[in-house]
Backbone as ProteinMPNN parsed JSONL, in Angstrom:
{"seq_chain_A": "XXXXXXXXXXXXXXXXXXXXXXXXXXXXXXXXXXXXXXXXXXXXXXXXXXXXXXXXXXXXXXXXXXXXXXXXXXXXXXXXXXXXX", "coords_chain_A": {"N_chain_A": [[38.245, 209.022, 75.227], [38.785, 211.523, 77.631], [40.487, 214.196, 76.672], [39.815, 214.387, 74.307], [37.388, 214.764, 74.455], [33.327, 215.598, 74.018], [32.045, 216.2, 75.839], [32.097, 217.35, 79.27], [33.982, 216.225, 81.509], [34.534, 214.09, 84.151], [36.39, 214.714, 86.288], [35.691, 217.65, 85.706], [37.42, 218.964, 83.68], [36.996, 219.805, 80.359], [36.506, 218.409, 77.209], [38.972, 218.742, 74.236], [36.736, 218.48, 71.77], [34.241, 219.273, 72.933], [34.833, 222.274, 73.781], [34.246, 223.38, 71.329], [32.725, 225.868, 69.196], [29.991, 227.482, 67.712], [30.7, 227.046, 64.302], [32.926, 226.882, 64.581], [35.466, 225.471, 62.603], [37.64, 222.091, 62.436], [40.576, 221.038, 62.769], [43.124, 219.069, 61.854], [46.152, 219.097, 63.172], [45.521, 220.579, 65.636], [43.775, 218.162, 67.246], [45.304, 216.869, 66.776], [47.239, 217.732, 68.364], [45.607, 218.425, 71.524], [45.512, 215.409, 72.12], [48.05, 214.421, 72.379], [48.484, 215.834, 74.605], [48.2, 214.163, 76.587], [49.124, 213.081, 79.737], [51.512, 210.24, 79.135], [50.558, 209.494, 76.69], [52.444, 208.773, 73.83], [52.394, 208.445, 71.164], [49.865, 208.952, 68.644], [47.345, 208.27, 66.776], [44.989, 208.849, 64.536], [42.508, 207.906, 62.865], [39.979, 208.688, 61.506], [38.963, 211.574, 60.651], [36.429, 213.912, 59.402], [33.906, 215.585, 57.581], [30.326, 215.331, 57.56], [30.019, 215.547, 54.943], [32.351, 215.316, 53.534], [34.281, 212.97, 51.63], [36.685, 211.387, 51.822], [38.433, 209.833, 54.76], [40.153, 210.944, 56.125], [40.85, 214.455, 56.797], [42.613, 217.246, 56.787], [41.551, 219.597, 57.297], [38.289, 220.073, 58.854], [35.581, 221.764, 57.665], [33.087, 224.002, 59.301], [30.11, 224.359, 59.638], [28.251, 228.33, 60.258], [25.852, 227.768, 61.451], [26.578, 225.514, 62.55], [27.688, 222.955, 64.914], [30.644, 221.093, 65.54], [31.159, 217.916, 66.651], [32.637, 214.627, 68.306], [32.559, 211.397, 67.932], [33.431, 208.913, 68.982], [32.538, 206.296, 69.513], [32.781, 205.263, 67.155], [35.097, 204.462, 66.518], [37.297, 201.79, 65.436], [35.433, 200.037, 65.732], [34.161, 199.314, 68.193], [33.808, 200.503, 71.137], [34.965, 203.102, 71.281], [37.723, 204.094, 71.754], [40.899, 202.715, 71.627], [42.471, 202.019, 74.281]], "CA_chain_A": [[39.361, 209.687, 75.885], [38.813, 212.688, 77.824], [40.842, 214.751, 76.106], [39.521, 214.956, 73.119], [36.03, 214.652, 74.45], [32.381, 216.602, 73.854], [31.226, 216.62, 77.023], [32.35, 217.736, 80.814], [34.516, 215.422, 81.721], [33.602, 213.537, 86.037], [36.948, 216.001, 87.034], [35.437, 218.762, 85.612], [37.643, 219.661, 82.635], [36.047, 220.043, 79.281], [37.236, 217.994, 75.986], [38.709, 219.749, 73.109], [35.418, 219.206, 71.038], [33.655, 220.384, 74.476], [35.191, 223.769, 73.862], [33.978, 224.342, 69.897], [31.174, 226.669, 69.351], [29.375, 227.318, 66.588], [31.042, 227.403, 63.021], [34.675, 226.401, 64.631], [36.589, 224.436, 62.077], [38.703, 221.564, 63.541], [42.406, 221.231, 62.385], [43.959, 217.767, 62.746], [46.861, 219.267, 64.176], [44.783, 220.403, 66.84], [43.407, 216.88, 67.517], [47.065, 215.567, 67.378], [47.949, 218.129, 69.859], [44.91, 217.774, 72.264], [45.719, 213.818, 72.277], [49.52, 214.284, 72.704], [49.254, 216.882, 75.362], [47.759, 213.348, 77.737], [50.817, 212.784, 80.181], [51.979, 208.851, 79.363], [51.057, 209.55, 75.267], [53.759, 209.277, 73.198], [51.584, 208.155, 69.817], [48.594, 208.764, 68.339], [46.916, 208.128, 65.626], [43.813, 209.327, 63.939], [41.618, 207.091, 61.755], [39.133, 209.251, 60.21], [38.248, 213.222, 60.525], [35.424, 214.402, 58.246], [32.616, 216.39, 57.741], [29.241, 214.625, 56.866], [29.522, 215.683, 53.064], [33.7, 214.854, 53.254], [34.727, 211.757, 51.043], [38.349, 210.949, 52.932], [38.542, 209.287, 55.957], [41.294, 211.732, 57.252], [40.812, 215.876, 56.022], [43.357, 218.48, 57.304], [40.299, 220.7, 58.483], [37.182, 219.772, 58.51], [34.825, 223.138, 58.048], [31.806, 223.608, 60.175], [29.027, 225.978, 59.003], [28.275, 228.781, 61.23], [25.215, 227.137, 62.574], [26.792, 223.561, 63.615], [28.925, 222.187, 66.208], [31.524, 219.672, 65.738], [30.966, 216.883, 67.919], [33.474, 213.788, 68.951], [31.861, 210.619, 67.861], [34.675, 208.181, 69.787], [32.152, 204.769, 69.164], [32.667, 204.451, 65.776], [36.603, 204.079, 66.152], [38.146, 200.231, 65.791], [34.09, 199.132, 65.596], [34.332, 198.595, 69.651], [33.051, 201.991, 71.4], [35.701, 204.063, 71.322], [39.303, 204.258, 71.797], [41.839, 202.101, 71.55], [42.867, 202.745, 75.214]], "C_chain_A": [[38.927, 211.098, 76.258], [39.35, 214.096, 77.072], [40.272, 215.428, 74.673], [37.158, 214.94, 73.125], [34.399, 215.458, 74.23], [31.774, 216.898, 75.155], [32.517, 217.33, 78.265], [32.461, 216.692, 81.109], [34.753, 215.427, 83.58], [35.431, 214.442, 86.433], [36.818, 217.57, 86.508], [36.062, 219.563, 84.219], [37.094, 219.434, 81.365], [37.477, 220.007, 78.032], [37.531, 218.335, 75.047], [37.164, 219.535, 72.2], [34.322, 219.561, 72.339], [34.249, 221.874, 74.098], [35.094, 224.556, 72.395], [32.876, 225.041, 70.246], [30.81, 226.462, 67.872], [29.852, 227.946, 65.321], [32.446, 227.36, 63.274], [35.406, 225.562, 63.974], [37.496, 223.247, 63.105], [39.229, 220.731, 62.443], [42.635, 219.869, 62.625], [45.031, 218.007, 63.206], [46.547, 219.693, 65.556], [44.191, 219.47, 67.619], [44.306, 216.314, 67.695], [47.409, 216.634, 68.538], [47.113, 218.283, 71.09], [44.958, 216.188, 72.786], [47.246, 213.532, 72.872], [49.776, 215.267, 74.076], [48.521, 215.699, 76.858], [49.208, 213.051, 78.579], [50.162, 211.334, 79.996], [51.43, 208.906, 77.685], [51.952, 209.907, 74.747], [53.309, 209.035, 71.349], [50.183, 208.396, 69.575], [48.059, 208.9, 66.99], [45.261, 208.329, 64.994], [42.796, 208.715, 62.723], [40.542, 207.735, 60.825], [38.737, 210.776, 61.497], [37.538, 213.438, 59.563], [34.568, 214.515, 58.634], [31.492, 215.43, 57.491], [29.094, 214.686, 55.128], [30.965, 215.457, 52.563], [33.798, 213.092, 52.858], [35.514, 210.831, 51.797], [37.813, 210.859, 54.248], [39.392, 210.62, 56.799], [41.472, 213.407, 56.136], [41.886, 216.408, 57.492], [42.49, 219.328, 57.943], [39.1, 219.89, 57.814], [36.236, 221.423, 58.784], [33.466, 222.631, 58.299], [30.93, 225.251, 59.734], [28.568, 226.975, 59.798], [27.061, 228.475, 62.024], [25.352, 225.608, 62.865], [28.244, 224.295, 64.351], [29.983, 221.272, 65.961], [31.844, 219.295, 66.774], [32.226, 215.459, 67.577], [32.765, 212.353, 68.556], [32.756, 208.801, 67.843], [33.965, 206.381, 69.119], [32.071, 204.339, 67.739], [34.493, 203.843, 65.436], [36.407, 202.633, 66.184], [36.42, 199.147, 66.053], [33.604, 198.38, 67.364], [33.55, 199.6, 70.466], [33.27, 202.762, 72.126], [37.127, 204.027, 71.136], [40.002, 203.039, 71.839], [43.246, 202.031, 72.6], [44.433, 201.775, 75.893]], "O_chain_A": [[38.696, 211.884, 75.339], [38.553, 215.024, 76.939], [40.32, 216.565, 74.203], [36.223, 215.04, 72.33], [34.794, 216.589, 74.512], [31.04, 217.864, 75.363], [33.647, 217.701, 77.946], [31.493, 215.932, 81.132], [35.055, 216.435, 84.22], [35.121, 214.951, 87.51], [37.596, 218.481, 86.793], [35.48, 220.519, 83.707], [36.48, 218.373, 81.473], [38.504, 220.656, 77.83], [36.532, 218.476, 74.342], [36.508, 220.559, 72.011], [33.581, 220.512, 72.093], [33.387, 222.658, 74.496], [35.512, 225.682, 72.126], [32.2, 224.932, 71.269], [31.186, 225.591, 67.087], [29.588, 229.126, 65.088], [33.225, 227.725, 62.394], [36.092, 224.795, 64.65], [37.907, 223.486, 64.24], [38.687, 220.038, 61.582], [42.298, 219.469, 63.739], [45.331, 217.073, 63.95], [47.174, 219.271, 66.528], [44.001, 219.818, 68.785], [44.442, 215.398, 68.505], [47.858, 216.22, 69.607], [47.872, 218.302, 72.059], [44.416, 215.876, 73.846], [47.538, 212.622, 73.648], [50.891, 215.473, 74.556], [48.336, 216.201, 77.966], [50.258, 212.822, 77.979], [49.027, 211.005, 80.34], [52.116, 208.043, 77.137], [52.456, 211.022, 74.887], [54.006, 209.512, 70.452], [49.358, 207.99, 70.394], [48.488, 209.747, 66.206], [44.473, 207.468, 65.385], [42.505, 209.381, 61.729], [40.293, 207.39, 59.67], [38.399, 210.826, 62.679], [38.093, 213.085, 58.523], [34.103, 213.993, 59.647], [31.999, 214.393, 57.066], [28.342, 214.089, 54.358], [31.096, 215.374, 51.342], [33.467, 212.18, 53.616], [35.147, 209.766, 52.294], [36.965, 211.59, 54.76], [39.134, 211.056, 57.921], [42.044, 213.463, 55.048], [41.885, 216.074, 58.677], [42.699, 219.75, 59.081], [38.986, 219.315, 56.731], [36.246, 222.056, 59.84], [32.856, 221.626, 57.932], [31.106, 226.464, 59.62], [28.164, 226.246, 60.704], [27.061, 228.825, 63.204], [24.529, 224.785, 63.267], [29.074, 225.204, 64.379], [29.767, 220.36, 66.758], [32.507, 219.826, 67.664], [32.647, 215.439, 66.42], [32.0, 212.275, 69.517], [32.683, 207.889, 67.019], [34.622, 205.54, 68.505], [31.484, 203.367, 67.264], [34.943, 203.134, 64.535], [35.484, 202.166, 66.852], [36.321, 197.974, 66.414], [32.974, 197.354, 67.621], [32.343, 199.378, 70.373], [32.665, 203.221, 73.095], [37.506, 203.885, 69.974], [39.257, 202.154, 72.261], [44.434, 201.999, 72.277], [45.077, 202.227, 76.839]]}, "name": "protein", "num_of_chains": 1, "seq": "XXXXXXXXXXXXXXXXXXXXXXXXXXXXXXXXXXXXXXXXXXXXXXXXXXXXXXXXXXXXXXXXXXXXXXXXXXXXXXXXXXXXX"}
């Protein structure tokens, strides 16, 4: 889904994890409101947030060290490769 995507998205706008830098935390209310702000979503749901060294499937923030990135990694959702569109 664009929206929540890492790259530069083919009209040009750029996916919330496209717009972290380096050592930006990311919020799951920020992920629910990047996903909810698609016109024609009215649900969404989030299957797993976490860090590489996070236990839980689903963290409130995930912290990012000040030399990484948090990246978008859409093909591991629903085991298909990506969204649930």
């Amino acid at each position: 889904m664009a929206a929540v995507s890492s790259t530069t998205n083919a009209d040009g706008s750029v996916g919330f994890f496209g717009r972290l830098s380096f050592g930006d935390s990311v919020y799951l209310s920020a992920v629910y409101a990047a996903l909810q702000s698609v016109l024609g979503v009215a649900d969404a749901t989030v299957a797993v947030l976490k860090g590489q060294s996070q236990s839980l499937d689903i963290n409130d923030v995930v912290r990012v060290g000040s030399i990484e990135i948090a990246r978008c990694t859409p093909n591991i959702l629903l085991g298909t490769g990506g969204f649930d569109d």
